[in-house]
C-alpha positions as CSV (number, residue, x, y, z in Angstrom):
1,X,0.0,0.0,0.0
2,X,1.2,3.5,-0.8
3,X,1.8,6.0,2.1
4,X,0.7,9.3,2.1
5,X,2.0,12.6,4.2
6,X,-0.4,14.8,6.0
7,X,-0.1,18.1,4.9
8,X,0.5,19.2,8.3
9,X,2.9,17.1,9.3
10,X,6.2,16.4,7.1
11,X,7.7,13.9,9.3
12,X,5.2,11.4,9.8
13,X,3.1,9.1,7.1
14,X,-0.1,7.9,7.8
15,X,-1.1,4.8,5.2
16,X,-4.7,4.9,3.3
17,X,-6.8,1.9,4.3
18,X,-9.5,3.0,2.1
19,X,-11.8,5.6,0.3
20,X,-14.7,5.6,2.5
21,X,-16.9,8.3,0.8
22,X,-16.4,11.8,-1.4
23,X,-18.7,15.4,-1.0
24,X,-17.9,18.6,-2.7
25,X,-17.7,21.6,-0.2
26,X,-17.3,25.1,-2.0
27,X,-16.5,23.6,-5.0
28,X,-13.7,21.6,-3.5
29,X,-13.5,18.0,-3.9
30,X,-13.3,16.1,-0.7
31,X,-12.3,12.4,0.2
32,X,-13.1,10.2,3.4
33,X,-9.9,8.6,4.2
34,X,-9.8,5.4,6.5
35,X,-6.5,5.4,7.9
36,X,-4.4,2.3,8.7
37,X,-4.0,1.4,12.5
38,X,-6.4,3.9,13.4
39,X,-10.0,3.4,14.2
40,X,-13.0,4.8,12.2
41,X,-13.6,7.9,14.0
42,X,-10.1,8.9,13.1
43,X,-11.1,9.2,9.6
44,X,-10.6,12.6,8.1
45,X,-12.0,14.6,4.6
46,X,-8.9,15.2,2.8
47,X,-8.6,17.3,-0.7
48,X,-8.0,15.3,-3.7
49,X,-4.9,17.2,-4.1
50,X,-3.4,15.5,-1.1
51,X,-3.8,12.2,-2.7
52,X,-1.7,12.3,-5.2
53,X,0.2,9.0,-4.2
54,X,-2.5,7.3,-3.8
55,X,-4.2,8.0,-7.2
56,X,-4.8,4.2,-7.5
57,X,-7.3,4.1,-4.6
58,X,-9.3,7.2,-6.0
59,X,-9.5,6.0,-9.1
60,X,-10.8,2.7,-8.2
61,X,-13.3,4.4,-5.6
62,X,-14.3,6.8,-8.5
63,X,-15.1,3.4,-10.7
64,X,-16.5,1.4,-8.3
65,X,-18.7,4.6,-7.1
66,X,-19.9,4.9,-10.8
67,X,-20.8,1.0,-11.5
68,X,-22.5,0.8,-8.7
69,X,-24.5,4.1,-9.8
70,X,-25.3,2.7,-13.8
71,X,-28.5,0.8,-14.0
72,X,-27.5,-2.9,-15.6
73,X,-30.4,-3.4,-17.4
74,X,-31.5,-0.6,-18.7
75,X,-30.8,2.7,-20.6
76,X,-28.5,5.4,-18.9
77,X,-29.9,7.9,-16.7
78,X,-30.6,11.1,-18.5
79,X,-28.4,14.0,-16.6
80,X,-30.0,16.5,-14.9
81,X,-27.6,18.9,-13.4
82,X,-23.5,19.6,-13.8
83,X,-22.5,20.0,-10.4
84,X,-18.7,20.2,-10.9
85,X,-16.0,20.5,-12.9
86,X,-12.5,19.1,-12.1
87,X,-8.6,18.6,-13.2
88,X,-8.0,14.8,-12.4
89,X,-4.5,13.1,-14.2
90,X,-4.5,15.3,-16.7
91,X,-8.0,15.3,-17.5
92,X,-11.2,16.9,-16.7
93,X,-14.2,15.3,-15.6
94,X,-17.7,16.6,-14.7
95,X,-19.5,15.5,-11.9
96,X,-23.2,15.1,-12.4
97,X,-26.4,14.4,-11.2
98,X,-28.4,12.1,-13.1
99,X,-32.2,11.7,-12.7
100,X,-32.4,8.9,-10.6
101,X,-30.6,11.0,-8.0
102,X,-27.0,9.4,-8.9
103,X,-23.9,11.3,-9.1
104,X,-21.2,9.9,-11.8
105,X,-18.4,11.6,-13.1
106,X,-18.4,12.1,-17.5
107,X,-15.9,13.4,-19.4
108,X,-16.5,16.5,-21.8
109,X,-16.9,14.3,-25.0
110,X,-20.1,12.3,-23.4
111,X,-21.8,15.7,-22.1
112,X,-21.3,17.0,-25.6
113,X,-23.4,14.9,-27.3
114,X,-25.8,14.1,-24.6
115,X,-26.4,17.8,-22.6
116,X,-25.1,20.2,-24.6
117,X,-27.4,22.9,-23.3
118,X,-26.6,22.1,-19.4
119,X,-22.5,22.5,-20.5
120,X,-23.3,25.8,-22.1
121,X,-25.3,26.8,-19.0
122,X,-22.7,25.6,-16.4
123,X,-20.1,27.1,-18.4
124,X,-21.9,30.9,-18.8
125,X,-23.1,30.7,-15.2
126,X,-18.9,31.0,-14.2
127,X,-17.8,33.5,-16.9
128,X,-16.2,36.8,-15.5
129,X,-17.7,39.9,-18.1
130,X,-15.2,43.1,-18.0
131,X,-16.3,46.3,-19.1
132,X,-14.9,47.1,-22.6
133,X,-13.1,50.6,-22.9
């Protein structure tokens, strides 16, 4: 398992057990962390940029939390709100809600073709006008 540093500490390493959950505060994306050795109510929120050395065990919570949010047998959910936008290895995926109360993470390329309108509106709800001189 891959150790990670606490920001606020530089000479010890706590080790990730596990993912236990992700929220969005102020447009931040948080992580749950289960730390080794310690019990559950040690568990803190950490940023995704602190877990950086652990990209593995995001990425697999980030699958696993979007299989377990696709229906199997029937057609996707239709998206019903872009609640996020962020830079993850090099690419950047939207968190969004999806009808059935879901949230998954998409990449531009499927939002293109399948909400157009709510990318336009997420994207011209954060643009910064200047007065022209």
């Amino acid at each position: 398992m891959v150790k990670k540093a606490l920001a606020t500490s530089s000479d010890t390493y706590y080790e990730v057990e596990k993912i236990l959950d992700r929220k969005e505060v102020n447009g931040v994306l948080l992580y749950k962390i289960k730390w080794k050795g310690y019990p559950l109510s040690a568990s803190s929120w950490e940023p995704l940029e602190h877990l950086d050395t652990v990209e593995d065990l995001v990425d697999e919570y980030n699958l696993q939390h979007s299989a377990k949010a696709k229906p199997s047998l029937s057609a996707p959910s239709k998206v019903v709100e872009i609640q996020a936008a962020y830079e993850h290895q090099a690419q950047v995926l939207w968190r969004v809600k999806l009808a059935d109360g879901t949230i998954e993470e998409r990449q531009l390329h499927q939002l293109r073709t399948e909400v157009p309108d709510l990318v336009i509106d997420y994207l011209f709800a954060r643009l910064k006008f200047v007065e022209a001189k």
